[in-house]
C-alpha positions in Angstrom: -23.6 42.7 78.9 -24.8 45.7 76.8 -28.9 45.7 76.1 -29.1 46.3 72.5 -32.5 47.2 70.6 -33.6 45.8 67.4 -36.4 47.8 65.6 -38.6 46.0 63.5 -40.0 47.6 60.5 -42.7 46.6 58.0 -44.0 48.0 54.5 -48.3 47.6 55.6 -50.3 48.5 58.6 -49.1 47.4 62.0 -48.5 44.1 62.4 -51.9 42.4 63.6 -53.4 38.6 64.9 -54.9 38.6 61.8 -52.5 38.3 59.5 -48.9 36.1 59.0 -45.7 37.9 58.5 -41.9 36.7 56.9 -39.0 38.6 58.1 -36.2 39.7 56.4 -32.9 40.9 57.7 -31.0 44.2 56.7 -29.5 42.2 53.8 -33.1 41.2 52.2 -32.5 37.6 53.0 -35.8 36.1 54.2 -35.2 34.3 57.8 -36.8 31.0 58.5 -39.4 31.0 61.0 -37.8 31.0 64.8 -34.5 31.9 63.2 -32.2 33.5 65.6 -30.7 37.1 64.7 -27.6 38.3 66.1 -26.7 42.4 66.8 -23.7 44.0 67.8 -24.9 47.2 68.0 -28.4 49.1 67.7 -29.8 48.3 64.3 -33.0 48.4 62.5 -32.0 44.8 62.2 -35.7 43.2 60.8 -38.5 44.1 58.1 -41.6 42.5 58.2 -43.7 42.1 55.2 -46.9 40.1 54.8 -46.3 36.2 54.1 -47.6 34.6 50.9 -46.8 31.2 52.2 -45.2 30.3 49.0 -43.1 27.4 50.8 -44.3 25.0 53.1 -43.2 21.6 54.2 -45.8 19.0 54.4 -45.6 16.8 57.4 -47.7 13.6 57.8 -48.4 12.6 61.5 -48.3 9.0 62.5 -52.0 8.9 61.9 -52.1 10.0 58.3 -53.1 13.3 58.8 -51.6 16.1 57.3 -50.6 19.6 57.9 -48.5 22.4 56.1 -45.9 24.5 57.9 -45.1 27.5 56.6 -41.1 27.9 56.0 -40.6 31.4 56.9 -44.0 32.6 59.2 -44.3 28.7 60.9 -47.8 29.4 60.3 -49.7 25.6 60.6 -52.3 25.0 57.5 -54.5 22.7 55.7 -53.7 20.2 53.4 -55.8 18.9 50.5 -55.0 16.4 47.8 -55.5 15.7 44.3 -55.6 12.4 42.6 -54.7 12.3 39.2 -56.2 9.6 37.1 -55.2 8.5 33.8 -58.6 8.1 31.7 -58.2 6.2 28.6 -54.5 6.8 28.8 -51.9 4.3 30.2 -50.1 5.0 33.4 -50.4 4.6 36.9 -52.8 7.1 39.2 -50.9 9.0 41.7 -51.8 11.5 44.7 -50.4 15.0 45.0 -50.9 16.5 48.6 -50.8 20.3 48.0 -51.8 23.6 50.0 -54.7 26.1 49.5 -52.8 29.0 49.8 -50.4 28.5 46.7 -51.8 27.7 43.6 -51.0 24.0 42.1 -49.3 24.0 38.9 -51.1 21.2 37.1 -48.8 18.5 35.2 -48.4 18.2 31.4 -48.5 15.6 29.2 -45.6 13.5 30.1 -47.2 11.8 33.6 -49.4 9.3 31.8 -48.5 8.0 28.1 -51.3 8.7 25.3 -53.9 5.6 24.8 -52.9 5.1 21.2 -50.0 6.9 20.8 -51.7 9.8 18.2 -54.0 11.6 21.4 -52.6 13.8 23.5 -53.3 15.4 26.7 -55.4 18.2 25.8 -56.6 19.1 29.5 -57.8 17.8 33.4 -61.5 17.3 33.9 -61.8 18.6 37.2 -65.6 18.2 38.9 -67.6 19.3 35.8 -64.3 21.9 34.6 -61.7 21.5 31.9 -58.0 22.6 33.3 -55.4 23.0 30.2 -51.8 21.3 31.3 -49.7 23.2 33.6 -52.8 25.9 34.1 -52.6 27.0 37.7 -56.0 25.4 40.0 -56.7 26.8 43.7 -57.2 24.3 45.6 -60.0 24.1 47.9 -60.8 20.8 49.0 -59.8 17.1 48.3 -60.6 16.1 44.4 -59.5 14.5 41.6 -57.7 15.0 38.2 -58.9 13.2 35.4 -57.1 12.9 32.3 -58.9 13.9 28.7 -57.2 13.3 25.8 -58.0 14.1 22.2 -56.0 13.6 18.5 -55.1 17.4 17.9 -53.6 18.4 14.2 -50.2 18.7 15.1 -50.5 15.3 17.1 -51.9 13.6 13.9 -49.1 15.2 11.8 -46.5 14.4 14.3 -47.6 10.5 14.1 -47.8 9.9 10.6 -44.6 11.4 10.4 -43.0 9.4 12.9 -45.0 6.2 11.6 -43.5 2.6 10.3 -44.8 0.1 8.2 -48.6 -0.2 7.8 -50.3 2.1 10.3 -54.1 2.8 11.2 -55.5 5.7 12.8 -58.7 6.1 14.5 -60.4 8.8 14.7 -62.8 9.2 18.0 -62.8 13.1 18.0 -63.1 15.8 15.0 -59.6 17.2 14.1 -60.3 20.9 13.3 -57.1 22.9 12.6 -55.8 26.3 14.0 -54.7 29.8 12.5 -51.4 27.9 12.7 -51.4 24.9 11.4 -50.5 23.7 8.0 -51.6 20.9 5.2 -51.5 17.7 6.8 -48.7 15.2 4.7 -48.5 11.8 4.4 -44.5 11.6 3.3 -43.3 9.4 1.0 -42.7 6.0 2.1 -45.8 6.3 4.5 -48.3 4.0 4.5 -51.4 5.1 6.3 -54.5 3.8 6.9 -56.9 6.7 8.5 -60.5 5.3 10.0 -62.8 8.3 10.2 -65.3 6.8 12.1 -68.0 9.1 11.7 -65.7 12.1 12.8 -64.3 14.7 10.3 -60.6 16.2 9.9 -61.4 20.4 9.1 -58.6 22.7 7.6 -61.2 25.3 8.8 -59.9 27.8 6.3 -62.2 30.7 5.9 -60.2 33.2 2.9 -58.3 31.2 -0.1 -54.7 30.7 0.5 -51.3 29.0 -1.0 -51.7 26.4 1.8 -54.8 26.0 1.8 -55.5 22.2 1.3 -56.5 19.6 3.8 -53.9 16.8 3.1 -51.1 16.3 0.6 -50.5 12.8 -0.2 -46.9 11.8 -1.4 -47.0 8.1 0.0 -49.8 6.1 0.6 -53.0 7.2 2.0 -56.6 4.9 2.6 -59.8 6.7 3.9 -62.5 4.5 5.6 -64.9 4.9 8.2 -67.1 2.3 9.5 -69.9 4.3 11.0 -73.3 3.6 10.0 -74.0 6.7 9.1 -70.8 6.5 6.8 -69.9 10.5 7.4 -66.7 11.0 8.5 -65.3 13.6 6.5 -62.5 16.0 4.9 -63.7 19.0 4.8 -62.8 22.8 5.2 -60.1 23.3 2.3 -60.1 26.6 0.5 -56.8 26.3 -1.3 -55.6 29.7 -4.1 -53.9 27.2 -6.0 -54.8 23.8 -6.4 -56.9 20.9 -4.1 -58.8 22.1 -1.9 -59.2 18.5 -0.2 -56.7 16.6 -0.9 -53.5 16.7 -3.1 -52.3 13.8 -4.8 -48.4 14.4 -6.1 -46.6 12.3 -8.0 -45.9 9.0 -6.8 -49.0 9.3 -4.0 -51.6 7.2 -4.0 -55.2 7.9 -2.6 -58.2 5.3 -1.9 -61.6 6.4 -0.4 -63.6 3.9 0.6 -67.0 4.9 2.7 -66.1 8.8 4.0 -67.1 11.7 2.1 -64.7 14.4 0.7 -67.2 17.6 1.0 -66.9 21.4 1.0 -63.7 22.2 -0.2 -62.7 25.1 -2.6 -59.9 25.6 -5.3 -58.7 27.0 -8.1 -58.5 23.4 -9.8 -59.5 20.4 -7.5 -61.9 21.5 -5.4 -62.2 18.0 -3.5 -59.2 16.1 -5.0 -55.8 17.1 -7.6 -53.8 14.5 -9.1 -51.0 15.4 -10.7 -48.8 13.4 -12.7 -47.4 9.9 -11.6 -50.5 10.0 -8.7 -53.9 7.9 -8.2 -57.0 8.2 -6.8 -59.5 5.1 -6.1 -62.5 5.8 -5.5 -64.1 2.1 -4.5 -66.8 3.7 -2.0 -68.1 7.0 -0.4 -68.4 10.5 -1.7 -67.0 13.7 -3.7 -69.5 15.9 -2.6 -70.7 19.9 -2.8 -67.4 21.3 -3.7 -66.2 24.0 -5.5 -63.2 25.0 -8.4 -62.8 27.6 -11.0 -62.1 24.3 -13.2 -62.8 20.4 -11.6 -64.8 20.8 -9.1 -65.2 17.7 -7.6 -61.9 16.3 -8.9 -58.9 17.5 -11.5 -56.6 15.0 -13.0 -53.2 16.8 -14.1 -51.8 13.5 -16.0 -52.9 11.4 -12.7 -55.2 8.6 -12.7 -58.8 7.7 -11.2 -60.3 4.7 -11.0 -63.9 5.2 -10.0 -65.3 1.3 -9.3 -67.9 2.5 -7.0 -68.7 5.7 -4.9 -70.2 8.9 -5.8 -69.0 11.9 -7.3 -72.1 14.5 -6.7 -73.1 18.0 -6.5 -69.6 19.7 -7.3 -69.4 22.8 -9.2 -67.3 24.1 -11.7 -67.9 28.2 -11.2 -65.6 29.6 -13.8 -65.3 27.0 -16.5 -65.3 23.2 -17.1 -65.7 20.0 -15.3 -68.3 20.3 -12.5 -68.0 16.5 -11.0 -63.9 15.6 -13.1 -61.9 17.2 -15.2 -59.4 15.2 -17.1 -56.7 17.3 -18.6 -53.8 14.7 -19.4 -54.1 12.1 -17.3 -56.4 8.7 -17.2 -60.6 7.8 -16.1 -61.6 5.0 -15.8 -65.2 3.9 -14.5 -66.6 0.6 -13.8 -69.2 1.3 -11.4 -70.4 4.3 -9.2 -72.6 7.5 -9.6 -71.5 11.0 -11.3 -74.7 12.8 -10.5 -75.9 16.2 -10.4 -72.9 18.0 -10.7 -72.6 21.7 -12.5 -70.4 23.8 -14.8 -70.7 27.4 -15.5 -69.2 26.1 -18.8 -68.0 23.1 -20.5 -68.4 19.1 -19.3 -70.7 19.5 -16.1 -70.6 15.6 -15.2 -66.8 14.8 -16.9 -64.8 17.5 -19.0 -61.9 15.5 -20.7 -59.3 18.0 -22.2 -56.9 15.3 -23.0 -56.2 11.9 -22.2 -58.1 9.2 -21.9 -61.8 8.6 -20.5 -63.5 4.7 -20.7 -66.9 3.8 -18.9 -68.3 0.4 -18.7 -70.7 0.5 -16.1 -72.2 3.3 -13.9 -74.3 6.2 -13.9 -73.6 10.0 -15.2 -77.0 11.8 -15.3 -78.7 15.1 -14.3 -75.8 17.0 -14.6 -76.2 20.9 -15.9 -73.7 22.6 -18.4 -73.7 26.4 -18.9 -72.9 25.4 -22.6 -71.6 22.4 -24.1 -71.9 18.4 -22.4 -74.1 18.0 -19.6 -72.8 14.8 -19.5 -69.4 14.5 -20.7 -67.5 16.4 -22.7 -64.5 15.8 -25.1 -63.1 18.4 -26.4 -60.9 18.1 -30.0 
């Protein structure tokens, strides 16, 4: 039988105690640990290379201990596992048993099913650290995953969309868009019922822009919040064109009762637009502090508002008429509530009415400031 010699070669120092190799053959296939080689003739046969110990098979010994065996250097390892735990969400806990020496790819979304069906997993409370879904965690010792969900924008879009019948939402986090998301819709045929409970929904738009508005109504769309403090809030619209807040279109129909509508900029509409064939009830809670060249708390295009309670205070008109409404074409009507302390650079700081039609019958419009003409009201000719 003829000795033959098979050279091993390797890309880093010497070979050492210290550290596990994989071996390859002269094809670059990676051999298994305590593979046999076969040689028919002198060869440098074998490569070494360092081993990451990216595979390993996790054996469990009759007495529920664990190891990890590396596939290609056999090296024997430490195992640690992770528990992953629902939270608020529905689904059964489970148990990963992972290695420290690869990173763990943590799960998305689809293990555990949302609590309400609008949250989504937005991370993995890990000790006292957030991990995003699917973000790669060392592990290090045995811990557990915890679930956190939260109502993003696009999960709040994607649900009203996807919505039947009557639904409610409940808010139990702020909703603050990103650099890529749009005006929140509520299509027609929708009927949505959205609790703010205390929490506030932000288009977070710093520059004016075409889609600038918070929410565009073209079904049906009721605003509550039962928080004491009554602050829930839409907020952070800074529309070029018109509503800053929210956009009633034609056939849409909006009812505020105990949130706030506050800090929202527009050409026309700063808080709320109605165009023609839309309406706006305003039973309870507030218009407040914002801002249009023309309507600055709210701008009826041929729509109607029925104000029987509620406030409309502190909106500005900057560039012409109608600090707290405008009415150009469409229908007011007021039985009860508060039009206070609004401001026009021009015309009609508490109620500018252009054309169309304006009664009152109980309520309060005082301490409102017009550059010109009709602290109060105006009606032009």
């Amino acid at each position: 039988t003829k000795q033959l010699k098979i050279r091993l070669n390797y890309d880093s120092a010497k070979p050492n105690e210290s550290m596990d190799y994989m071996a390859f053959d002269r094809n670059g296939k990676k051999l298994l640990a305590k593979e046999r080689v076969a040689a028919c003739r002198d060869t440098d046969f074998v490569r070494l290379e360092p081993c990451d110990h990216a595979e390993q098979e996790i054996v469990t010994a009759e007495d529920g201990t664990m190891t990890a065996s590396c596939k290609y250097c056999g090296r024997v390892g430490e195992v640690f596992t992770i528990a992953f735990e629902p939270g608020e969400g529905k689904g059964v806990a489970f148990t990963r048993a992972v290695t420290p020496e690869v990173d763990y790819e943590l799960p998305d979304g689809s293990v555990f099913e949302s609590p309400d069906g609008v949250k989504k997993l937005v991370g993995w409370k890990i000790g006292g650290d957030l991990y995003a879904p699917k973000a790669k965690f060392h592990v290090t010792q045995d811990c557990t995953a915890v679930a956190q969900w939260t109502t993003t924008w696009a999960s709040l879009q994607q649900y009203i969309s996807e919505s039947t019948g009557t639904t409610r939402i409940y808010l139990s986090n702020d909703v603050v868009a990103t650099d890529q998301d749009t005006t929140l819709v509520v299509p027609t045929g929708k009927d949505v019922k959205l609790f703010m409970e205390g929490h506030s929904i932000n288009r977070n738009v710093t520059e004016a822009c075409v889609d600038g508005t918070v929410i565009r109504v073209e079904g049906s769309l009721d605003i509550r919040d039962h928080s004491d403090a009554k602050n829930g809030c839409i907020t952070g619209g800074n529309s070029s064109q018109n509503a800053g807040g929210i956009y009633v279109a034609d056939g849409g129909k909006l009812r505020l009762f105990g949130a706030q509508i506050s800090q929202n900029y527009a050409a026309k509409g700063g808080g709320v637009y109605v165009e023609r064939g839309g309406s706006f009830d305003l039973t309870s809670g507030t218009v407040r502090q914002n801002f249009a060249q023309g309507g600055g708390g709210i701008f009826l295009e041929g729509g109607t508002c029925t104000l029987t309670g509620g406030d409309v205070v502190d909106n500005r008109a900057t560039d012409s008429h109608g600090g707290g409404i405008f009415v150009n074409g469409g229908d007011l009507q007021m039985t009860r509530g508060e039009i206070v302390d609004n401001a026009a650079n021009k015309w009609g700081a508490g109620v500018m009415v252009q054309s169309g039609t304006f009664a009152a019958s109980l309520g309060y419009i005082q301490r409102n400031a017009a550059g010109a003409y009709g602290g109060g009201i105006y009606v032009s000719k």
